[in-house]
C-alpha positions as CSV (number, residue, x, y, z in Angstrom):
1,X,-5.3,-9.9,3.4
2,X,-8.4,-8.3,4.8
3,X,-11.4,-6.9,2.8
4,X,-14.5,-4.7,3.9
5,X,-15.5,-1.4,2.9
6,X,-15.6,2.1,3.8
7,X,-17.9,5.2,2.8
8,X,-19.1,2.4,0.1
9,X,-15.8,2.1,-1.2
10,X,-14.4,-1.5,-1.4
11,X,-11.6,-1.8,0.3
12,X,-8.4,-4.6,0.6
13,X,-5.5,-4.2,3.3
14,X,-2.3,-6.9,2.2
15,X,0.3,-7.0,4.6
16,X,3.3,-8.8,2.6
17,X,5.3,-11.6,4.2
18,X,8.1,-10.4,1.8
19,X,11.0,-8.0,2.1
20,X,10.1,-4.6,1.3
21,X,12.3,-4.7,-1.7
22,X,10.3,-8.2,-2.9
23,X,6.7,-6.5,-1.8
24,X,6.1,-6.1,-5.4
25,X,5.3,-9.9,-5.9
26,X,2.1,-9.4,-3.0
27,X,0.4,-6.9,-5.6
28,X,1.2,-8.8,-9.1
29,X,-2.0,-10.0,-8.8
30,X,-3.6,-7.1,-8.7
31,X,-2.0,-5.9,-12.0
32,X,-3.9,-8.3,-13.6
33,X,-7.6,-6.9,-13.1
34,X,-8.9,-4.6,-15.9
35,X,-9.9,-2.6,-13.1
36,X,-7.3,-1.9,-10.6
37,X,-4.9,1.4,-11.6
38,X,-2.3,1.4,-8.6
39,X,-2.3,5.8,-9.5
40,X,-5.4,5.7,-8.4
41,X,-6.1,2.0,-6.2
42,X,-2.9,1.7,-4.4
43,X,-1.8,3.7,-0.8
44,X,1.8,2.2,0.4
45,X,2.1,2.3,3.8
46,X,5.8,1.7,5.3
47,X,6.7,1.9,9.0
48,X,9.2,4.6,9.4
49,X,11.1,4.9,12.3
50,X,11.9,8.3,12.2
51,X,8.5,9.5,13.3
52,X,7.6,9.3,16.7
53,X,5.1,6.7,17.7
54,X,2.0,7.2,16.6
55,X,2.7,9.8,13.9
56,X,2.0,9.5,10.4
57,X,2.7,11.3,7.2
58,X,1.0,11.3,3.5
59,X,3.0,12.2,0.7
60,X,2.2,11.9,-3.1
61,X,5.9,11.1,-4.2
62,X,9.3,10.4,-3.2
63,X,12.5,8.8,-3.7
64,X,13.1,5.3,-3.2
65,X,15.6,6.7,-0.5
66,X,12.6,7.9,1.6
């Protein structure tokens, strides 16, 4: 886990020594702060080898297929 802060944002990068199916269990945690709302606190970010290297792409939604 890293934390800092950008534009005066806080801001927390975890990087899950799990499965990606058992990722879940890194951001439990999290849940539990009156705070934190993943809709509006959480940004999943998956490596996905179908875009070339280097490439990224934001979505809002998708399956759990992809």
């Amino acid at each position: 886990m890293a934390e800092g802060s950008w534009n005066g944002d806080a801001l927390r990068v975890l990087k899950p020594q799990t499965y990606m199916n058992r990722s879940g269990a890194a951001i439990a945690p999290l849940l539990d702060l009156p705070a934190f709302d993943p809709s509006r606190d959480l940004l999943i970010m998956v490596d996905e080898v179908a875009l070339p290297l280097g490439r990224f792409r934001l979505r809002g939604a998708g399956s759990a297929g992809g």
